[in-house]
Gaussian input, Z-matrix of N, CA and C with variables (Angstrom, degrees):
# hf/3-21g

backbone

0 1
 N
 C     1     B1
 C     2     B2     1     A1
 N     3     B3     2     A2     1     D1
 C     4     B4     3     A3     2     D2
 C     5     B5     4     A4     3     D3
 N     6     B6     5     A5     4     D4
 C     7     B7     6     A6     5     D5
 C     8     B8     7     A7     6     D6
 N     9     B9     8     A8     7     D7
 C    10    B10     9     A9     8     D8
 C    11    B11    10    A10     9     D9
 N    12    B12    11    A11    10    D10
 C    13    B13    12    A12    11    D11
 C    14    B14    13    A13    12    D12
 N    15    B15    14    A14    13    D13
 C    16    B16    15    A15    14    D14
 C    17    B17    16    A16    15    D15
 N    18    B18    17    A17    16    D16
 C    19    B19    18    A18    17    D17
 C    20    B20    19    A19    18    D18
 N    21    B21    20    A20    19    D19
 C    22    B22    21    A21    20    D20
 C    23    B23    22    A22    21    D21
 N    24    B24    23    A23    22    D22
 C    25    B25    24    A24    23    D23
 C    26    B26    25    A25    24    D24
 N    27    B27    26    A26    25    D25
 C    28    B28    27    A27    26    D26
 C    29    B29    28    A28    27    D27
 N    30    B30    29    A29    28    D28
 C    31    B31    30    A30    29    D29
 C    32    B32    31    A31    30    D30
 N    33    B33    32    A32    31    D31
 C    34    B34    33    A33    32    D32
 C    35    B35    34    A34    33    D33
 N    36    B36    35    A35    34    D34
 C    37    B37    36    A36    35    D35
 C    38    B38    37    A37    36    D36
 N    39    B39    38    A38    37    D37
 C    40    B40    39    A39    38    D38
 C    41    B41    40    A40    39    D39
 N    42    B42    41    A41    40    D40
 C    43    B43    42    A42    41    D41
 C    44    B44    43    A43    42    D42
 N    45    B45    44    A44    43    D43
 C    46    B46    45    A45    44    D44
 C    47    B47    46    A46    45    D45
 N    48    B48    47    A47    46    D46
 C    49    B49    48    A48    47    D47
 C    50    B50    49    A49    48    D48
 N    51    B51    50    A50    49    D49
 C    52    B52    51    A51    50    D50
 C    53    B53    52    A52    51    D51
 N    54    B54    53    A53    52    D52
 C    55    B55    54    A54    53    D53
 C    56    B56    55    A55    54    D54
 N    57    B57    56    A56    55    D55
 C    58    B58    57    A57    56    D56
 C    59    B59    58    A58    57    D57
 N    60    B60    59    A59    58    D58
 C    61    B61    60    A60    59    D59
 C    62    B62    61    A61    60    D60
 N    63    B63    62    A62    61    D61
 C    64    B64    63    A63    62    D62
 C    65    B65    64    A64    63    D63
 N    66    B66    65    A65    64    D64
 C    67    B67    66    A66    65    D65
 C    68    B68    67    A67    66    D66
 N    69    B69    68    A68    67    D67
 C    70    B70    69    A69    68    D68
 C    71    B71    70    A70    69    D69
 N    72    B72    71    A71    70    D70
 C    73    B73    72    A72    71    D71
 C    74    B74    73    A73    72    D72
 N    75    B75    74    A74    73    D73
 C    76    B76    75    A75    74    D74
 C    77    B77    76    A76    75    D75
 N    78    B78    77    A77    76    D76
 C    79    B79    78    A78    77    D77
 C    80    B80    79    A79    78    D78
 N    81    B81    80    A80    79    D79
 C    82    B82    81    A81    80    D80
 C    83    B83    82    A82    81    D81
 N    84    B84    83    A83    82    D82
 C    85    B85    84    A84    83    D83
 C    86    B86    85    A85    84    D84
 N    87    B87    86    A86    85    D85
 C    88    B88    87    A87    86    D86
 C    89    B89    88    A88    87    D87
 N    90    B90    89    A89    88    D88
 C    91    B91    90    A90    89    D89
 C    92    B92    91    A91    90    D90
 N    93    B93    92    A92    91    D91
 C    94    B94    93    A93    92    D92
 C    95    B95    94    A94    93    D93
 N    96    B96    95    A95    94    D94
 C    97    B97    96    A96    95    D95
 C    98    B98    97    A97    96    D96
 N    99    B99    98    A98    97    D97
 C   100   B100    99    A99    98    D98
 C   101   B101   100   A100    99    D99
 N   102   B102   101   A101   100   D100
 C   103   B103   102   A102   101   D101
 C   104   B104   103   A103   102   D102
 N   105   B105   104   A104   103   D103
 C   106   B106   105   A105   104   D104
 C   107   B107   106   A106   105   D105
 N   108   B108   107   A107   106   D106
 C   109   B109   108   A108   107   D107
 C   110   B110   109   A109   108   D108
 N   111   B111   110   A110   109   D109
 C   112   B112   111   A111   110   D110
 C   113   B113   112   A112   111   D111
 N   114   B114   113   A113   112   D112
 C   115   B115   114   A114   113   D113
 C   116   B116   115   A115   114   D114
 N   117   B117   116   A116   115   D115
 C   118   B118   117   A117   116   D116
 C   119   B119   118   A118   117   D117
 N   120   B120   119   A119   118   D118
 C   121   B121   120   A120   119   D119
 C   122   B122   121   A121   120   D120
 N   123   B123   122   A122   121   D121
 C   124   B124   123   A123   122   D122
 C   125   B125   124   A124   123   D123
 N   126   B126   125   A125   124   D124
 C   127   B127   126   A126   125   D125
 C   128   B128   127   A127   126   D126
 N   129   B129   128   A128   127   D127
 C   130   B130   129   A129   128   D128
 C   131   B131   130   A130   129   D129
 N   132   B132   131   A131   130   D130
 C   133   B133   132   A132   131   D131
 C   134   B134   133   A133   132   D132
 N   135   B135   134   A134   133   D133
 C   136   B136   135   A135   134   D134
 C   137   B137   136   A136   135   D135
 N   138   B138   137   A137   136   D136
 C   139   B139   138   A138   137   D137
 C   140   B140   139   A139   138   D138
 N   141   B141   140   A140   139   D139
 C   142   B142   141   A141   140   D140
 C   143   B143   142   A142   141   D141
 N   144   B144   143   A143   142   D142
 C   145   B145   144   A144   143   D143
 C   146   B146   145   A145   144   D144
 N   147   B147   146   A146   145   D145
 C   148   B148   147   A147   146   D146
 C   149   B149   148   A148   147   D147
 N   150   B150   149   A149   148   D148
 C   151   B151   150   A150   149   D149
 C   152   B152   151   A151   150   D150
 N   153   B153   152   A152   151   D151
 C   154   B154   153   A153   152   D152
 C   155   B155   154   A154   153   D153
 N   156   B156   155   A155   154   D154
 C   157   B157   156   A156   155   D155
 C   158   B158   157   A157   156   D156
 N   159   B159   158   A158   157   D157
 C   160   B160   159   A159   158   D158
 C   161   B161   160   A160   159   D159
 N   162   B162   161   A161   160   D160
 C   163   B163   162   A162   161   D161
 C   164   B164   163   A163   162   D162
 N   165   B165   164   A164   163   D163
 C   166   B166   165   A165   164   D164
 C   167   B167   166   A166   165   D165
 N   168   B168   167   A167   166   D166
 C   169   B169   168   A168   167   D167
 C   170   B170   169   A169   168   D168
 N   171   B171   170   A170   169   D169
 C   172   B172   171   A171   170   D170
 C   173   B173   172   A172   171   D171
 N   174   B174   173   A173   172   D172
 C   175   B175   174   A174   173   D173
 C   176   B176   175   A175   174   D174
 N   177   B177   176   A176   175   D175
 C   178   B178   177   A177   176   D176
 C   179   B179   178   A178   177   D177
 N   180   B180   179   A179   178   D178
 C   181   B181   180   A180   179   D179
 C   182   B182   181   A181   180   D180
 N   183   B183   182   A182   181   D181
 C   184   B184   183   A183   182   D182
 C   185   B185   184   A184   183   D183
 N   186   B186   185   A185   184   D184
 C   187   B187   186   A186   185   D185
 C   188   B188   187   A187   186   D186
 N   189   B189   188   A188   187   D187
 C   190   B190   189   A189   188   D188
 C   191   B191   190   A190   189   D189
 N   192   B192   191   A191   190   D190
 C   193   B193   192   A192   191   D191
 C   194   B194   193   A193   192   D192
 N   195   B195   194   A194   193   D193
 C   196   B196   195   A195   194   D194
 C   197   B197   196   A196   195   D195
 N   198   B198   197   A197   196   D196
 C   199   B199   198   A198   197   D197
 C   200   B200   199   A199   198   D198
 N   201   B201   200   A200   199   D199
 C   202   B202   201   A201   200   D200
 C   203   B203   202   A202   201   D201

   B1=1.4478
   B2=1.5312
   B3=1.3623
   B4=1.6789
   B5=1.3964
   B6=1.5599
   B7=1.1535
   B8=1.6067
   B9=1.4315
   B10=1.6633
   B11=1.4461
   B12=1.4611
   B13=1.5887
   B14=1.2877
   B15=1.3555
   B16=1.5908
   B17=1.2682
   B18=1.7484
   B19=1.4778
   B20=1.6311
   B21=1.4819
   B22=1.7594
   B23=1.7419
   B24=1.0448
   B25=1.3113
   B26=1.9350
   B27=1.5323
   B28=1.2189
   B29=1.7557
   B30=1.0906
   B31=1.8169
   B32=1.5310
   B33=1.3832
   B34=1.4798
   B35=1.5904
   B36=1.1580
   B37=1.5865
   B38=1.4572
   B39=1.3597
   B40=1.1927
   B41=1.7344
   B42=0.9338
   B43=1.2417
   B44=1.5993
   B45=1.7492
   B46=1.3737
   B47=1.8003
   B48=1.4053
   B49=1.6142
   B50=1.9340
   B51=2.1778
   B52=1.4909
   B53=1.5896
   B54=1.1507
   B55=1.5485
   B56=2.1409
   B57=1.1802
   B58=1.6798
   B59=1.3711
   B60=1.2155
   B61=1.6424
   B62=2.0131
   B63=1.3853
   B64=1.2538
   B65=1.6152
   B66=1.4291
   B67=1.6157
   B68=1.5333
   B69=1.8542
   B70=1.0710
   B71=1.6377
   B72=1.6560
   B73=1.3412
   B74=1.9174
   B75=1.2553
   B76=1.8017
   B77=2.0107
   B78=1.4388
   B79=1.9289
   B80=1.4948
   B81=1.2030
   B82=1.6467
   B83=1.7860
   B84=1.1743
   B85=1.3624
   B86=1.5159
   B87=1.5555
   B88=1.8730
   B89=1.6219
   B90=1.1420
   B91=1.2683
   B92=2.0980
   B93=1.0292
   B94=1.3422
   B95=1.3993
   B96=1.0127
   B97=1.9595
   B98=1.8647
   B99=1.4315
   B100=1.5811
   B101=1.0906
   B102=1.2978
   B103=1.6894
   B104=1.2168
   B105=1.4471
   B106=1.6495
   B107=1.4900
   B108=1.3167
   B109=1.2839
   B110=1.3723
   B111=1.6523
   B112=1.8846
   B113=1.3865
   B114=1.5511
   B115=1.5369
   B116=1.3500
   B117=1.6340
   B118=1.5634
   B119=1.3435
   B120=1.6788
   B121=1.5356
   B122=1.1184
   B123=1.5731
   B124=1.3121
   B125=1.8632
   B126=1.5655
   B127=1.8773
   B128=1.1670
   B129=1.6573
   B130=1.5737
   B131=1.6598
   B132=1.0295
   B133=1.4832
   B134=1.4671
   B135=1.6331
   B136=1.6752
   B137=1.5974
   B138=1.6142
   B139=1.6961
   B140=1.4175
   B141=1.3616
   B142=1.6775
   B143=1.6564
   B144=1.2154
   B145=1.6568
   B146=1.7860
   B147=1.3635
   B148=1.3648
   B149=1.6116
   B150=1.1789
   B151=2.0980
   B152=1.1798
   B153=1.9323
   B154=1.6784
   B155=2.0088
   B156=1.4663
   B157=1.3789
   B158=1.6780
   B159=1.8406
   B160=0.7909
   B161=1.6043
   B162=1.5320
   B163=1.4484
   B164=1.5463
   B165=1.4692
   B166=1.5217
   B167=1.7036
   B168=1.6115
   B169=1.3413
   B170=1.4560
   B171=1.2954
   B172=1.2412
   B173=0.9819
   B174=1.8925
   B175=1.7371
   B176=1.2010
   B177=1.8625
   B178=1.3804
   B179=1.1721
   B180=1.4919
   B181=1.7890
   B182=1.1275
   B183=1.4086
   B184=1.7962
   B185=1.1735
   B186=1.4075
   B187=1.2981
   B188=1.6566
   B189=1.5129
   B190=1.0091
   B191=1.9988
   B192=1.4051
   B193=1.6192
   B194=1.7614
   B195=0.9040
   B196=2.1469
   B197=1.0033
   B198=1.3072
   B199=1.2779
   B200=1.6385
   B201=1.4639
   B202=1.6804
   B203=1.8610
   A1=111.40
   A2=102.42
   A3=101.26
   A4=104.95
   A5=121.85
   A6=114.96
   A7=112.83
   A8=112.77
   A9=111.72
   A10=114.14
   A11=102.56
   A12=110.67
   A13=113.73
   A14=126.52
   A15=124.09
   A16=116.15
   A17=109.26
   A18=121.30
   A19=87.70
   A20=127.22
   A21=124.72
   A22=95.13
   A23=122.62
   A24=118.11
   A25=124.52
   A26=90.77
   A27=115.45
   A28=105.61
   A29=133.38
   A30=140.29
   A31=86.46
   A32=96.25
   A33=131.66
   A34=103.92
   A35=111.92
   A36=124.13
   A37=94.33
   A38=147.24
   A39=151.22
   A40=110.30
   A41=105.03
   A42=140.42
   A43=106.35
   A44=127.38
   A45=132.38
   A46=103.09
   A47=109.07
   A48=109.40
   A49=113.15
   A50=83.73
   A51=93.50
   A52=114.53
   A53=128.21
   A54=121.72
   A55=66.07
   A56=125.64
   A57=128.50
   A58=79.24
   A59=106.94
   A60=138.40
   A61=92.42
   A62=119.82
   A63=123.60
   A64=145.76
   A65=94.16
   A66=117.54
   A67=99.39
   A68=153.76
   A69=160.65
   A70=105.07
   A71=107.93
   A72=148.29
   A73=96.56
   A74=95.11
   A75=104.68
   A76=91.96
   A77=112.77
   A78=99.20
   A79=104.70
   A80=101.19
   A81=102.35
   A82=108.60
   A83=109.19
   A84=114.30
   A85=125.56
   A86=134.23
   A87=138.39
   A88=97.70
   A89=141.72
   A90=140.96
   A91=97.82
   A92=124.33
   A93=126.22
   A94=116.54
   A95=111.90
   A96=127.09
   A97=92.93
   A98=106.81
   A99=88.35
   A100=150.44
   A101=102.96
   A102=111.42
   A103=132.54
   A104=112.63
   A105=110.28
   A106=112.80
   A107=128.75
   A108=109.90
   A109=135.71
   A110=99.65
   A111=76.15
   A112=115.81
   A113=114.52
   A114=107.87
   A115=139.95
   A116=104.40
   A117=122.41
   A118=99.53
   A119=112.00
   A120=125.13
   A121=123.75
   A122=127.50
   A123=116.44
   A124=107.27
   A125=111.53
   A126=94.14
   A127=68.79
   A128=134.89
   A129=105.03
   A130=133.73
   A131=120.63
   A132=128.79
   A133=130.75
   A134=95.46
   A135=97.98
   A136=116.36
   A137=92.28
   A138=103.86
   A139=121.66
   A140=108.66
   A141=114.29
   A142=98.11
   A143=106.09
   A144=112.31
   A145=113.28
   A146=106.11
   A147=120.96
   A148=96.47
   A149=104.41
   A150=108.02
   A151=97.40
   A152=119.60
   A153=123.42
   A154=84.32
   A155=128.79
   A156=132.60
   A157=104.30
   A158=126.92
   A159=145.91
   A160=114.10
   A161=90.16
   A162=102.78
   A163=135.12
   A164=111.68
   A165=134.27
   A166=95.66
   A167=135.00
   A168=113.89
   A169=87.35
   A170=162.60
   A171=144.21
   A172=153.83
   A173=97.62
   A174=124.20
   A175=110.86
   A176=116.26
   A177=95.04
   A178=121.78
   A179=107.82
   A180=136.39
   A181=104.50
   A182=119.24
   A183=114.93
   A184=108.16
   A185=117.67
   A186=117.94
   A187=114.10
   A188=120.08
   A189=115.95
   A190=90.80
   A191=99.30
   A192=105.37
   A193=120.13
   A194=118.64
   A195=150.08
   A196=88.63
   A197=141.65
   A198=135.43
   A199=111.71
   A200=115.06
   A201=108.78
   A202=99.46
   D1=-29.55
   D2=-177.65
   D3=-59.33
   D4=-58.50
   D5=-159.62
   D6=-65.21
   D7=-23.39
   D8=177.46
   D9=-62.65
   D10=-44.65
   D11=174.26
   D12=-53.70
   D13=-47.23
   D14=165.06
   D15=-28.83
   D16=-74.20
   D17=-143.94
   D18=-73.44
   D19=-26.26
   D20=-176.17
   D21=-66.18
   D22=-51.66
   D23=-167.07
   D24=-65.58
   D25=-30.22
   D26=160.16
   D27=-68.28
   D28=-65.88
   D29=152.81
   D30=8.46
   D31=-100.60
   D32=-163.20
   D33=-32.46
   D34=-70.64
   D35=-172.34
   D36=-47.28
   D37=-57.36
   D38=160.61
   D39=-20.85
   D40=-101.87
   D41=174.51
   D42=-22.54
   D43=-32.49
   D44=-174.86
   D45=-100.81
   D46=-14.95
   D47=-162.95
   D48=-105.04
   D49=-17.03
   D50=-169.27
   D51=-72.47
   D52=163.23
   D53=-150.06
   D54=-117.36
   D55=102.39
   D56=-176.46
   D57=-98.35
   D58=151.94
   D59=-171.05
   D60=-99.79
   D61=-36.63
   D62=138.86
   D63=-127.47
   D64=99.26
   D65=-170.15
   D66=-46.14
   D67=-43.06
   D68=149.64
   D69=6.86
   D70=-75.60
   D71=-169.02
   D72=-51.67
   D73=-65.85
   D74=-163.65
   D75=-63.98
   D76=-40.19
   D77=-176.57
   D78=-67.68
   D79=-23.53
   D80=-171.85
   D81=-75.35
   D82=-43.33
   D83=166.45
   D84=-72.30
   D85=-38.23
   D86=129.24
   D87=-26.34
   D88=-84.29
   D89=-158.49
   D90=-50.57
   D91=-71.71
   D92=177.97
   D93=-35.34
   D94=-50.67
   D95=-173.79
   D96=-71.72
   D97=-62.32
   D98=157.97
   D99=-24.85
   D100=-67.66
   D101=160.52
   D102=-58.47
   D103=-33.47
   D104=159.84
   D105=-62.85
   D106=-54.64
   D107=178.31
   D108=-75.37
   D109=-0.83
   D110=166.21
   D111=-101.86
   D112=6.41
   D113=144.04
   D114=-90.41
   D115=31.18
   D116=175.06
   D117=-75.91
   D118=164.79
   D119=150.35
   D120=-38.63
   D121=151.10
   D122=164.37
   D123=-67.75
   D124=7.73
   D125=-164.67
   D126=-108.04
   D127=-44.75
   D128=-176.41
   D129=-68.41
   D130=-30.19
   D131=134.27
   D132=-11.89
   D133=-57.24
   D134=172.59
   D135=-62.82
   D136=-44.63
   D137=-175.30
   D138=-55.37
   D139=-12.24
   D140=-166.76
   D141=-110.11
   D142=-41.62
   D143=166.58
   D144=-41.03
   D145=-53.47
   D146=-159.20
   D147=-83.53
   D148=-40.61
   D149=178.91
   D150=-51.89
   D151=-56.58
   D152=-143.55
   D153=-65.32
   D154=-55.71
   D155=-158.12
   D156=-56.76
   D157=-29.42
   D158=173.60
   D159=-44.01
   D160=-89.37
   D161=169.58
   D162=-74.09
   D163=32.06
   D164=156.76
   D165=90.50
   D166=34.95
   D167=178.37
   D168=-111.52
   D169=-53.99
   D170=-131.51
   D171=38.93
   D172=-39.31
   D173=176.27
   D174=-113.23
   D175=25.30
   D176=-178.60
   D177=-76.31
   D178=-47.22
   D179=174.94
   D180=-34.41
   D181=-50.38
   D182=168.16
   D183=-55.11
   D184=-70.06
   D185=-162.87
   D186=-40.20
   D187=-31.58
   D188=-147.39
   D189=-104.67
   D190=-2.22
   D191=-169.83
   D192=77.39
   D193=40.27
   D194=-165.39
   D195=-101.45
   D196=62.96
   D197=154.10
   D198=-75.76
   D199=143.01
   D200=173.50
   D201=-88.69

């Protein structure tokens, strides 16, 4: 799970920084990844919490509403 939580967080960081030729597409895809995770575990939750603080995001889980 760790490593999925990585490469999603890596996703995301992508996906918010990329200059998309259609911005529509990239909320529509943030909104989806959303919705999968707030029907994660609370242990998978932690794991993505603890990855995002890892790899320098901290505020993503907020950002994204990842509350445990």
């Amino acid at each position: 799970m760790k490593v999925l939580a990585e490469a999603l967080i890596y996703a995301i960081q992508h996906i918010e920084t990329n200059q998309s030729s259609n911005p529509d597409s990239d909320v529509a895809a943030l909104e989806a990844i959303c919705a999968a995770l707030h029907s994660a575990t609370a242990e998978e939750k932690s794991i993505f919490e603890l990855e995002a603080k890892r790899l320098g995001y901290p505020e993503l889980p907020e950002n994204l509403g990842i509350y445990q």
